[in-house]
C-alpha positions as CSV (number, residue, x, y, z in Angstrom):
1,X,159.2,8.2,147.5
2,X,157.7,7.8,151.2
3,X,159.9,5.8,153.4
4,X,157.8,2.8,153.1
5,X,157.9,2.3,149.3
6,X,161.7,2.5,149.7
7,X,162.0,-0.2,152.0
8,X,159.3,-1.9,149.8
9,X,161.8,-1.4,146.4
10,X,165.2,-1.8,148.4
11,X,166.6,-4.9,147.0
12,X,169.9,-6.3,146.0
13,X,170.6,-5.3,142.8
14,X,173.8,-7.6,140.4
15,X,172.9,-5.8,137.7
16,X,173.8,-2.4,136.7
17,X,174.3,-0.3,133.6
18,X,177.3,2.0,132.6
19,X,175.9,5.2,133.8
20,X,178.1,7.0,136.0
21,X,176.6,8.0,139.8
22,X,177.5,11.5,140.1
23,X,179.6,12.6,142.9
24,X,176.7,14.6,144.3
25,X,174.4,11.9,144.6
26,X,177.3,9.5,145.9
27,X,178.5,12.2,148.8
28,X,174.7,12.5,150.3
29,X,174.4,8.5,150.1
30,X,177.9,8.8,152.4
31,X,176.3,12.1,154.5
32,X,173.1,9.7,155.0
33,X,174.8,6.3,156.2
34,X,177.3,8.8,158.5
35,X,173.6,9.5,160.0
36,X,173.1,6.3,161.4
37,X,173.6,5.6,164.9
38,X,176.4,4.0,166.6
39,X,177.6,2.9,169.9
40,X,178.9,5.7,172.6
41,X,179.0,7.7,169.2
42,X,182.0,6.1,168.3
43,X,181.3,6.6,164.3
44,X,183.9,3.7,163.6
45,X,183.5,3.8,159.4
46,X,185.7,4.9,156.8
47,X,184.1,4.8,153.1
48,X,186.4,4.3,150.3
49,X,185.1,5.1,146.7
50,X,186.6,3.3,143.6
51,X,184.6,4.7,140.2
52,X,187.9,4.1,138.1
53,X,187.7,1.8,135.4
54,X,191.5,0.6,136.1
55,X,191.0,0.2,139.3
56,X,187.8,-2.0,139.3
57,X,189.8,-3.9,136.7
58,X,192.5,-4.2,139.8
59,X,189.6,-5.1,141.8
60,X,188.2,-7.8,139.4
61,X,192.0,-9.2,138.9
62,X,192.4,-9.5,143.0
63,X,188.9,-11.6,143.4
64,X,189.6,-13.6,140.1
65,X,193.0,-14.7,142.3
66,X,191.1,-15.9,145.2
67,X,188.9,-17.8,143.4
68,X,190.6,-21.0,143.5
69,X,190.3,-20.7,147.5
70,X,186.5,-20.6,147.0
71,X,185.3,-23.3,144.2
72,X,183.7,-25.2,147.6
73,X,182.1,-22.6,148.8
74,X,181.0,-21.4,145.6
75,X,180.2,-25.1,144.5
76,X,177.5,-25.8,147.8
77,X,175.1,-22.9,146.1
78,X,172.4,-22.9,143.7
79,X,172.9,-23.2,140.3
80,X,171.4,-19.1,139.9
81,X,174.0,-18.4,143.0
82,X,176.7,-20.1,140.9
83,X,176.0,-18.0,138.1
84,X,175.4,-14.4,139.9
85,X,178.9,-15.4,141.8
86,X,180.8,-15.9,138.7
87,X,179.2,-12.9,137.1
88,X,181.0,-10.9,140.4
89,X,183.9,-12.6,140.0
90,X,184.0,-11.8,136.4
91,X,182.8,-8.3,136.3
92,X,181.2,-7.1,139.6
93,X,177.6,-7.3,138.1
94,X,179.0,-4.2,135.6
95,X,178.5,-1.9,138.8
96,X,180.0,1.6,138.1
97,X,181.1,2.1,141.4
98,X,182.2,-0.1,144.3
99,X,181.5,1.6,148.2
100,X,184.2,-0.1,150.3
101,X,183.5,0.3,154.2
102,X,186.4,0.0,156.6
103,X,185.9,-0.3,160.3
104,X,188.7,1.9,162.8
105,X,190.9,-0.6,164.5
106,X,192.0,1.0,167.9
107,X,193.4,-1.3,169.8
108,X,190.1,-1.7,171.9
109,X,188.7,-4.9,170.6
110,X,185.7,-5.1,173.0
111,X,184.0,-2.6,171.1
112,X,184.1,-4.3,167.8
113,X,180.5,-6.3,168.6
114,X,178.9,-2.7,168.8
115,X,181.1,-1.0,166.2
116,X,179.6,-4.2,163.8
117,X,176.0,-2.9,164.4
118,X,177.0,0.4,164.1
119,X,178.2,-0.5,160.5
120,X,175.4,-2.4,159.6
121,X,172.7,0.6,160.5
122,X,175.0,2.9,158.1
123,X,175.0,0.5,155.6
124,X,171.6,-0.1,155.2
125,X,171.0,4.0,155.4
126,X,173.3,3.9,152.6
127,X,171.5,0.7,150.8
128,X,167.7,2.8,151.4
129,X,169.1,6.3,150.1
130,X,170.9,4.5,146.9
131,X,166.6,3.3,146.1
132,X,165.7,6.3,147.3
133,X,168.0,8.0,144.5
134,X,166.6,5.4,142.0
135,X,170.2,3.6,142.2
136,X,170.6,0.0,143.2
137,X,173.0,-1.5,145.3
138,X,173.8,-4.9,147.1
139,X,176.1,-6.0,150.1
140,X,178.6,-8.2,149.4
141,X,181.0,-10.1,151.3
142,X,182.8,-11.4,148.4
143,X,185.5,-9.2,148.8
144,X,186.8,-10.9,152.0
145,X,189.3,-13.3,152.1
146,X,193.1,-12.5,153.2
147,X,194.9,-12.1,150.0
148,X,192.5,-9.8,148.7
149,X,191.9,-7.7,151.6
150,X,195.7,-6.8,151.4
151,X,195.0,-6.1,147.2
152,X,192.3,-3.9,148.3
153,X,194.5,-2.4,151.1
154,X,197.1,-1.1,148.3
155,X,194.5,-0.3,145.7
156,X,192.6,1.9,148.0
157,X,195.6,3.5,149.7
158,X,193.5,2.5,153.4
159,X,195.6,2.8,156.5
160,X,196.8,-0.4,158.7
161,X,194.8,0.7,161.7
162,X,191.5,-0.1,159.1
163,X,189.6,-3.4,158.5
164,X,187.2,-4.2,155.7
165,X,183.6,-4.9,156.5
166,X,182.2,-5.1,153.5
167,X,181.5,-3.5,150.2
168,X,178.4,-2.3,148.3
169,X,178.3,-2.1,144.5
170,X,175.8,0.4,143.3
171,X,174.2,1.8,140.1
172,X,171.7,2.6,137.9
173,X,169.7,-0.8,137.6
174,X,169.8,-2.3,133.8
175,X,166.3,-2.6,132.4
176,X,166.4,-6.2,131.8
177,X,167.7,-7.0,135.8
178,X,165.1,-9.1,137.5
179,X,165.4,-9.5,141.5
180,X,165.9,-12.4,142.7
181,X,162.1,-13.3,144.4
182,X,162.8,-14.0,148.0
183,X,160.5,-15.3,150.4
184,X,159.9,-13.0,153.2
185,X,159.2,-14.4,156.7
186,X,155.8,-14.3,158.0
187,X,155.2,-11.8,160.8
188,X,154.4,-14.7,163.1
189,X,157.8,-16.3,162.1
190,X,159.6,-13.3,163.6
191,X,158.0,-11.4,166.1
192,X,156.9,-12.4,169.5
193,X,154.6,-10.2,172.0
194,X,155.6,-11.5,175.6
């Protein structure tokens, strides 16, 4: 695929089948969003895997518990955003594998605007490489909220000095998933030429 079709095809993807990503392809999505540029080269991401079955069950079991502490939020959406948020809730859209990414605490909070951006760039390396691999993936920051970022803490063994940013569930896309259609911005609506 050139570079433009993959940023033509990227989308996010809350629906996957049970085929398993293979370590190979999931260490050179990793390699690729460790590409990505960051701020005095600071590289302040940690990527934690979770492909277990009882794990993602763990996973499920720590959002389902935080759910009560969202029925506003959840509530305020769209009827198809109600129903793709319970489906995550429920099941994480099937995915086969969760990419958790943790940002390096250090004491040194002024860089934590930079080290954001930093994160988001490898993200969205990792987001194009998944398409590019024919694998979809979406960003998701469902899995915030206190209680479960300390369930996620002890499932994924991650160190104090860590925070989560966000995580990315990726697959193979089922045949019957249909993207959401989104309405992109006109080029007038977001560029100016001064």
């Amino acid at each position: 695929m050139d570079f433009q079709e993959v940023v033509e095809r990227r989308r996010s993807v809350r629906g996957y089948g049970r085929k398993k990503v293979s370590k190979r392809i999931i260490n050179r999505l990793i390699l690729n969003a460790g590409k990505a540029p960051s701020a005095c080269n600071r590289q302040p991401w940690k990527f934690f895997i979770v492909e277990d079955r009882s794990n993602m069950n763990k996973i499920v079991s720590a959002l389902q518990d935080d759910l009560p502490s969202r029925t506003d939020e959840i509530s305020k959406k769209s009827e198809i955003a109600q129903k793709l948020l319970q489906d995550f809730y429920q099941n994480l859209w099937n995915a086969p594998c969760v990419v958790f990414v943790y940002r390096e605490i250090t004491g040194d909070e002024t860089t934590k605007f930079y080290d954001l951006l930093s994160i988001g760039c490898a993200v969205e390396n990792l987001a194009l490489s998944a398409t590019n691999e024919g694998l979809g993936a979406c960003m998701s920051g469902g899995f915030k909220g206190r209680e479960v970022d300390e369930k996620l803490r002890k499932i994924l063994n991650v160190p104090d000095n860590y925070e989560l940013i966000i995580g990315i569930t990726l697959g193979y896309v089922t045949d019957n998933f249909k993207p959401i259609k989104i309405k992109q911005k006109e080029l007038k609506d977001i560029l100016n030429y001064i």
